[in-house]
C-alpha distance (Angstrom), angle and dihedral (degrees) to the residues before:
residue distance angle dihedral
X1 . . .
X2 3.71 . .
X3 3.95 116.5 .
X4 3.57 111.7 -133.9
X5 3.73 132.7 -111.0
X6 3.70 141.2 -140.3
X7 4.12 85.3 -112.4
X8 3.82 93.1 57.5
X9 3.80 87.9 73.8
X10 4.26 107.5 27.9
X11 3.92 79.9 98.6
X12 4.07 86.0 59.9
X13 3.96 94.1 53.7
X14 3.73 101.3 114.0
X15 3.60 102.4 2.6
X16 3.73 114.9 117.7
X17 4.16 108.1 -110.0
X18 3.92 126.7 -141.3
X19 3.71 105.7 -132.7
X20 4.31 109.0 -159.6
X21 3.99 88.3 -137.0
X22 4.01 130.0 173.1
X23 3.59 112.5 -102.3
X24 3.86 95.6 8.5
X25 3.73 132.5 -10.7
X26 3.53 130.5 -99.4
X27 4.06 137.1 -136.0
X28 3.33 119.1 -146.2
X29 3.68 127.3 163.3
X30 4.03 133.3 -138.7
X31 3.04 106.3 -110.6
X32 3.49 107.8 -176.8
X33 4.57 139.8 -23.1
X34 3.89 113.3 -121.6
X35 3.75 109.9 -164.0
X36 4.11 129.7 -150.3
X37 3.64 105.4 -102.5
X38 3.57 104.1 -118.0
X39 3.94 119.1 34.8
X40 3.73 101.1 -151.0
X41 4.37 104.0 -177.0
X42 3.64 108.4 -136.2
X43 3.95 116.7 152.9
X44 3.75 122.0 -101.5
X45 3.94 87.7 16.9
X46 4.00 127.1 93.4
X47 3.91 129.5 -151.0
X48 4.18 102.4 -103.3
X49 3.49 121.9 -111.2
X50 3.91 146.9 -178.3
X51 4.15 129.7 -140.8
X52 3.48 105.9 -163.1
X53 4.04 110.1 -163.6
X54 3.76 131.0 -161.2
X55 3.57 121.6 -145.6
X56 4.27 123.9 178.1
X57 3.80 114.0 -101.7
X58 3.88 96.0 -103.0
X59 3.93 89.2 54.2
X60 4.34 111.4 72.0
X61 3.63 132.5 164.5
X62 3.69 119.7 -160.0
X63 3.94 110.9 -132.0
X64 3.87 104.0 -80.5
X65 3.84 145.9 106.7
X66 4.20 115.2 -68.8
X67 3.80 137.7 176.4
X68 3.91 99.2 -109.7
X69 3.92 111.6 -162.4
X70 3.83 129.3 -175.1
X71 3.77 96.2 154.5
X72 3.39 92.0 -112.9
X73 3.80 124.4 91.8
X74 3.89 96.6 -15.2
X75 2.78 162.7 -17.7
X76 4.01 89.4 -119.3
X77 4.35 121.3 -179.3
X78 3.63 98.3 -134.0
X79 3.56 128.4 -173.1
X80 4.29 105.5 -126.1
X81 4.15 118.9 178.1
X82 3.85 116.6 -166.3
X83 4.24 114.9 -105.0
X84 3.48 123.3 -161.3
X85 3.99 107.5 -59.4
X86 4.15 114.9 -121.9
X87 4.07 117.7 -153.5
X88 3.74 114.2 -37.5
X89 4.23 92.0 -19.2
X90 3.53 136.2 94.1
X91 3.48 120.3 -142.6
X92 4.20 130.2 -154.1
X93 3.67 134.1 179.2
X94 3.46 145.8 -144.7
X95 3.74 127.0 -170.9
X96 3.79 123.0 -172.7
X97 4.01 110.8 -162.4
């Protein structure tokens, strides 16, 4: 299985997301990639990265494992933990190590 990479989702970044959620789905949108600081190639490993989405206030996702769909290279289950909210948005992340 290949691992994936900060460039399988750079074509998400600003695209609104369809979370599979219990009762109802959620949007969310990537808001931005954060990248480990330095990228040190060995084989079978990957340089670790963050997505941070944004959500509205009235949409929320406890911390768990979703179905995260874009239409473009997915749909992927990602594993998303609530940061600290700013204004009238939720934020989530998800790091890949």
């Amino acid at each position: 299985m290949r691992l994936l990479e900060a460039s399988d989702f750079e074509a998400w970044v600003g695209k609104r997301i369809q979370v599979t959620a219990v009762p109802n789905n959620v949007c969310v949108v990537l808001d931005h990639i954060e990248k480990g600081l330095a990228p040190i190639v060995i084989e079978g490993f990957r340089q670790s990265f963050t997505l941070i989405f944004r959500s509205t206030f009235d949409q929320q996702l406890i911390d768990g494992s979703y179905e995260f769909d874009c239409g473009v290279g997915g749909p992927h289950v990602i594993f998303v933990s609530q940061i600290q909210p700013i204004g009238n948005d939720r934020f989530y992340q998800a790091i890949f190590n």
